[in-house]
C-alpha positions as CSV (number, residue, x, y, z in Angstrom):
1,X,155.7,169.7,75.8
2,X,156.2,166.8,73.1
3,X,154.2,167.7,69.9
4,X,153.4,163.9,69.2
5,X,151.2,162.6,71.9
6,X,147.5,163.2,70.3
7,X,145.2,165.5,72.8
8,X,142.4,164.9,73.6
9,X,139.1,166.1,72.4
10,X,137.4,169.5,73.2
11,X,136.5,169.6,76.5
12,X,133.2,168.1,77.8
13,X,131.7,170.2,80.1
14,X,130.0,167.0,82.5
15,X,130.8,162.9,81.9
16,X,130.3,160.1,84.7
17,X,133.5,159.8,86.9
18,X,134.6,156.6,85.3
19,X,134.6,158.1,82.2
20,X,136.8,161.0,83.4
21,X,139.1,158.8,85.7
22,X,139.4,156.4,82.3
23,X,140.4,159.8,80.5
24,X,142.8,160.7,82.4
25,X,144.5,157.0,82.9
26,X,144.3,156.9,78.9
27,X,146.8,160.3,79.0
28,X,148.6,159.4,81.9
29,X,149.7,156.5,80.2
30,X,150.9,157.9,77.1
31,X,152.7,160.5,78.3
32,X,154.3,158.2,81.6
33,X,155.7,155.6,78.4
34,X,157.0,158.6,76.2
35,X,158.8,160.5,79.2
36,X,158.9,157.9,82.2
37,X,157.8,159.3,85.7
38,X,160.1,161.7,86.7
39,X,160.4,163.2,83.3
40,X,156.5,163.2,82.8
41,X,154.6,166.6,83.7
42,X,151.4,167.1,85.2
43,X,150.7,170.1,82.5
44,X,151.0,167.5,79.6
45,X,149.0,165.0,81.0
46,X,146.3,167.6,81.6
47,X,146.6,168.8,78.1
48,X,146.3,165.5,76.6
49,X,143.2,164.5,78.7
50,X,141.5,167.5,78.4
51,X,140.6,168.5,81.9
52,X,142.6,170.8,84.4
53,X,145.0,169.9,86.3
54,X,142.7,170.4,89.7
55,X,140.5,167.6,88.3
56,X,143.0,165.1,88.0
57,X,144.4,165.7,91.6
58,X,140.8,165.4,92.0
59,X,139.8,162.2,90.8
60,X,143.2,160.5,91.1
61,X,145.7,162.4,93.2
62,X,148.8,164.0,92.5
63,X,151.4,162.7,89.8
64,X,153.0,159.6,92.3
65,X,149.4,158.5,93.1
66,X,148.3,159.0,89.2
67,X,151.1,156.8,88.1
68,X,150.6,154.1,90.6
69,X,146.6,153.9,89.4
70,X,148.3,153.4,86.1
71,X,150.6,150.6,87.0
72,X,147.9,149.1,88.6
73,X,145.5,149.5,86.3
74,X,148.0,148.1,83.2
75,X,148.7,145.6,85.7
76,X,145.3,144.2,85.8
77,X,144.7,144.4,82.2
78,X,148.1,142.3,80.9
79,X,146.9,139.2,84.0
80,X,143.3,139.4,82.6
81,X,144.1,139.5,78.9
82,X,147.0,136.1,79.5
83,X,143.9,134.4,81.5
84,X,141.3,134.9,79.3
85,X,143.6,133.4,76.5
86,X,144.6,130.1,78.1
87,X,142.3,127.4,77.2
88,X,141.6,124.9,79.5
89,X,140.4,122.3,77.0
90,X,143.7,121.3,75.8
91,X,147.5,120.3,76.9
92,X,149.3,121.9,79.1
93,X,151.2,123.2,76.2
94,X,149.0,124.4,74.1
95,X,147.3,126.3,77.1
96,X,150.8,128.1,77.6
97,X,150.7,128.4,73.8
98,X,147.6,130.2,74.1
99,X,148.8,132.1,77.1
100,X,151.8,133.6,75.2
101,X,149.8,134.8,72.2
102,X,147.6,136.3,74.6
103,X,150.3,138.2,76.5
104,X,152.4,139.4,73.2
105,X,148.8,140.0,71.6
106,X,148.3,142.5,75.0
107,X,152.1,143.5,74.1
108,X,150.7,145.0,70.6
109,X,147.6,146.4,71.5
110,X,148.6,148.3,74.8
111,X,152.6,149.0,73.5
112,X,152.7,152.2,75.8
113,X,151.3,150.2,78.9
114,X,154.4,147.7,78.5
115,X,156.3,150.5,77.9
116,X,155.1,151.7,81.6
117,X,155.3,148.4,83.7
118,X,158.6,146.8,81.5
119,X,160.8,150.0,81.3
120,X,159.3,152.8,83.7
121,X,157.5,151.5,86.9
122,X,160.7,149.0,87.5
123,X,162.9,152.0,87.2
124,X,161.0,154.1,89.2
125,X,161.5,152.2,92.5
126,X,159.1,151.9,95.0
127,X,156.0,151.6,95.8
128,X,155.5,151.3,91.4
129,X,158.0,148.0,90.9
130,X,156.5,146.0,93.8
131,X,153.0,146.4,91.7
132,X,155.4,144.9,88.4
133,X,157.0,142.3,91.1
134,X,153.6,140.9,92.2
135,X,152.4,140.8,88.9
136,X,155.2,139.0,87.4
137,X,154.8,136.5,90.2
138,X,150.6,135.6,89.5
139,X,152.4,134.9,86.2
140,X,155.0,133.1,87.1
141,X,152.4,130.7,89.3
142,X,150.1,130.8,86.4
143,X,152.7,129.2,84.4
144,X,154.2,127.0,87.3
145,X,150.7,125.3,87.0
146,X,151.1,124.1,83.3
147,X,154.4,122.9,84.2
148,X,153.3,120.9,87.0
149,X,150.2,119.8,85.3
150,X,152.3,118.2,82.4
151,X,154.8,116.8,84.7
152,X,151.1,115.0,86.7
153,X,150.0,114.0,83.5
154,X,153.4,111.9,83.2
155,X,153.3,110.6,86.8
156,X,156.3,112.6,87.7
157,X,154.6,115.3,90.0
158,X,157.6,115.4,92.7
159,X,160.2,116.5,90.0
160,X,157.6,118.7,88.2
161,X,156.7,120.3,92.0
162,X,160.6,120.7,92.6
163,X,161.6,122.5,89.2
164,X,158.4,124.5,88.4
165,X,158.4,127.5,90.4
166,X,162.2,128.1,88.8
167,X,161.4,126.6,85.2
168,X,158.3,129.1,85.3
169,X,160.0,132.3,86.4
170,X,162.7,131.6,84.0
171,X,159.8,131.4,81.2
172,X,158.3,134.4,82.6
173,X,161.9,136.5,82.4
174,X,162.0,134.9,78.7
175,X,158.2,136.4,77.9
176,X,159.4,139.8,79.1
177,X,162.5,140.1,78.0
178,X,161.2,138.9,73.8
179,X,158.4,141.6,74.2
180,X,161.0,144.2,74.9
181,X,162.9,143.3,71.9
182,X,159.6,143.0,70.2
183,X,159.2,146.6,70.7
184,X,161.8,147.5,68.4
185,X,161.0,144.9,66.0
186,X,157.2,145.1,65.4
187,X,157.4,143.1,62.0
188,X,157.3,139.9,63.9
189,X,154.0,138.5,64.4
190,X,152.6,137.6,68.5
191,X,152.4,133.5,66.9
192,X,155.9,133.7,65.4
193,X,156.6,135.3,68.9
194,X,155.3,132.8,70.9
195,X,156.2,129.7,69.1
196,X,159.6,130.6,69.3
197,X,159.2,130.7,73.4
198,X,157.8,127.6,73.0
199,X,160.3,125.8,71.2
200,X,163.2,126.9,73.2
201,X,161.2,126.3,76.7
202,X,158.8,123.7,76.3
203,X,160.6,121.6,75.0
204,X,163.3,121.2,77.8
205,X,160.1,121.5,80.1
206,X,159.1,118.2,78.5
207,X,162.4,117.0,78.7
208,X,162.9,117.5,82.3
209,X,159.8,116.6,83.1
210,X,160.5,113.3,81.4
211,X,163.4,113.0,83.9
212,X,166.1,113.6,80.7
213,X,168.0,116.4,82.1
214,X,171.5,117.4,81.1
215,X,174.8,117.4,83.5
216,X,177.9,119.3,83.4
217,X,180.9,116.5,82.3
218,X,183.2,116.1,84.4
């Protein structure tokens, strides 16, 4: 049993169910980011929550259906926190500006939840990376909008409709793939972070929006 995931508090003898179930997501979690799902044990996750392990299979199920509440649940929670940060009140940029300070700020706060859905629910196969694979495509339409909402604002919708889907799921691989190397380099704040998306997407998003798009020589 790892030593430096912090237990839970004594025992209480009686809470509501949603406080138990949020308990036991809370030390699910940490323990599924520190040990992934096959390496995680039941015992720990007991031990760290505070409740037996008859409860948990209880309230949640055994450890497949435990970890799927958690990838659904840290699913939920990264979506909500990007679309409560986009501000509809401004460009289209600055409304993906928004939405990447949002998502790297979710990065910071919840660390072991992107630990789960970035490194262990992928990894885990079935039925935990389709919940990561749907997720990462509400974001990729999330972001497909902006792009086609600036290429509107030009008057150049069809070539905004035709490249948005890819431009945004390339963004969307980009997002991911900074806030894994931001694990390992926390001194980097979530604006440095997201301005530096920004200046090596949006910008070629404008460009191609603005029909100046480069072409292999011959």
């Amino acid at each position: 049993m790892a030593q430096d995931v912090q237990r839970s508090p004594e025992r209480a003898k009686r809470l509501p169910r949603a406080v138990r179930e949020k308990q036991i997501l809370d030390a699910a979690v940490a323990v599924f980011s520190q040990h992934g799902y096959h390496l995680a044990a039941m015992d720990e996750i007991s031990d760290v929550a505070g409740v037996s392990k008859p409860m948990i299979y209880s309230y949640l199920g055994a450890k497949d259906q435990l970890f799927a509440h958690c990838v659904r649940r840290e699913s939920t929670r990264l979506l909500t926190a990007v679309r409560d940060g986009i501000r509809l009140d401004v460009p289209p940029d600055m409304q993906l500006w928004h939405g990447l300070r949002s998502f790297y700020g979710f990065v910071a706060g919840y660390r072991e939840s992107w630990i789960v859905l970035h490194r262990h629910a992928l990894t885990a196969g079935a039925p935990f990376s389709d919940e990561v694979t749907a997720l990462r495509g509400r974001a990729i339409e999330l972001v497909k909008g902006l792009v086609v909402s600036a290429g509107t604002e030009r008057g150049l919708a069809p070539q905004a409709e035709f490249s948005g889907e890819g431009m945004a799921a390339a963004l969307v691989g980009a997002a991911e793939s900074l806030a894994d190397w931001w694990l390992d380099h926390p001194d980097v704040s979530d604006g440095v972070l997201a301005s530096w998306l920004m200046n090596l997407t949006w910008l070629g998003f404008n460009d191609l929006v603005e029909g100046d798009v480069w072409r292999p020589t011959e």
